[in-house]
C-alpha positions in Angstrom: -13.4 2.0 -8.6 -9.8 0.8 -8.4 -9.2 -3.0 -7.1 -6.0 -4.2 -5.3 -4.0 -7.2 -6.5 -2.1 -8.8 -3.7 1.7 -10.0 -4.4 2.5 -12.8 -2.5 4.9 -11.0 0.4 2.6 -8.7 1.4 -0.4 -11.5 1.3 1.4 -13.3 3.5 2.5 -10.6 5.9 -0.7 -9.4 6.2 -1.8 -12.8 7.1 0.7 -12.7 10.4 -0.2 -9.7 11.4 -2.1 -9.2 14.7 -6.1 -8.6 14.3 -5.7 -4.6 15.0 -2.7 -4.0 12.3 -4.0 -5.8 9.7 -7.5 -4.2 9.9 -6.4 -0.8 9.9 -4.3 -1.3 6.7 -7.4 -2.9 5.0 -9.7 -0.3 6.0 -7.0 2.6 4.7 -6.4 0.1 1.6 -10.4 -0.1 0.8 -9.9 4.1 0.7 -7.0 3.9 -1.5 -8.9 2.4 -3.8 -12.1 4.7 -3.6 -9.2 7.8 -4.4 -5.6 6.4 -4.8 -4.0 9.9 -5.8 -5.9 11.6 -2.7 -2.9 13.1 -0.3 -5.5 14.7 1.6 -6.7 12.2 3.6 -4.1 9.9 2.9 -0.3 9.7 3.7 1.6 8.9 0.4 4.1 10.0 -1.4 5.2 9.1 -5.0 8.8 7.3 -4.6 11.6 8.9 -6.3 13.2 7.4 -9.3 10.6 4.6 -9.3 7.7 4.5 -12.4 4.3 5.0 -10.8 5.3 3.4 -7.1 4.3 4.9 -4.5 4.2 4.7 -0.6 1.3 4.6 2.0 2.0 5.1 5.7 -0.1 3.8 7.8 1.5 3.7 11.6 4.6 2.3 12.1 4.2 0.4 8.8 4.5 1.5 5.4 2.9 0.1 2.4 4.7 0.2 -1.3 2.5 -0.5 -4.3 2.1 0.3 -8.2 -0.8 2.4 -9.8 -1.9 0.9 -12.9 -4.0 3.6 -15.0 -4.9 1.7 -17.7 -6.7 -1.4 -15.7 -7.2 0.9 -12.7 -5.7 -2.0 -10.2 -3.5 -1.2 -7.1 -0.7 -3.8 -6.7 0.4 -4.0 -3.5 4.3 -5.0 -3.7 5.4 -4.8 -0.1 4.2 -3.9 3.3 6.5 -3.9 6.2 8.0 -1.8 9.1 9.0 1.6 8.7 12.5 1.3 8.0 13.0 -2.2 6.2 10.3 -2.0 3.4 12.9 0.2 1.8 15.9 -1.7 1.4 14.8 -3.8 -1.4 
């Protein structure tokens, strides 16, 4: 099974988050890591021009993280609202 490393940004956001919001994206976050290439029962999508990033929707908020095959770890890089998780 895959495990998810945390950078700080999105530890911290997740940490302000109301009760609801945040367990939602752990729940869809524990799945991720059971199948992180499943589009079936998840909503991502593989970033354009970016090297293994991807992005996870979950509600209004949207999740950007990097796949790591060779360790098998999930590092969450951003989490935010729909449209300002982009413009980094």
């Amino acid at each position: 099974m895959w495990k998810i490393e945390f950078r700080k940004q999105p530890e911290k956001f997740l940490a302000k988050l109301n009760e609801a919001d945040r367990g939602r994206i752990l729940t869809t976050l524990y799945k991720l890591c059971e199948t992180p290439y499943n589009r079936k029962d998840l909503d991502i999508k593989r970033l354009k021009g970016e090297d293994m990033k991807w992005r996870l929707r979950v509600g209004d908020w949207r999740i950007i993280y990097h796949l790591d095959n060779g360790r098998l770890i999930i590092e969450i890089i951003e989490i935010g609202p729909r449209g300002d998780v982009y413009k980094k």
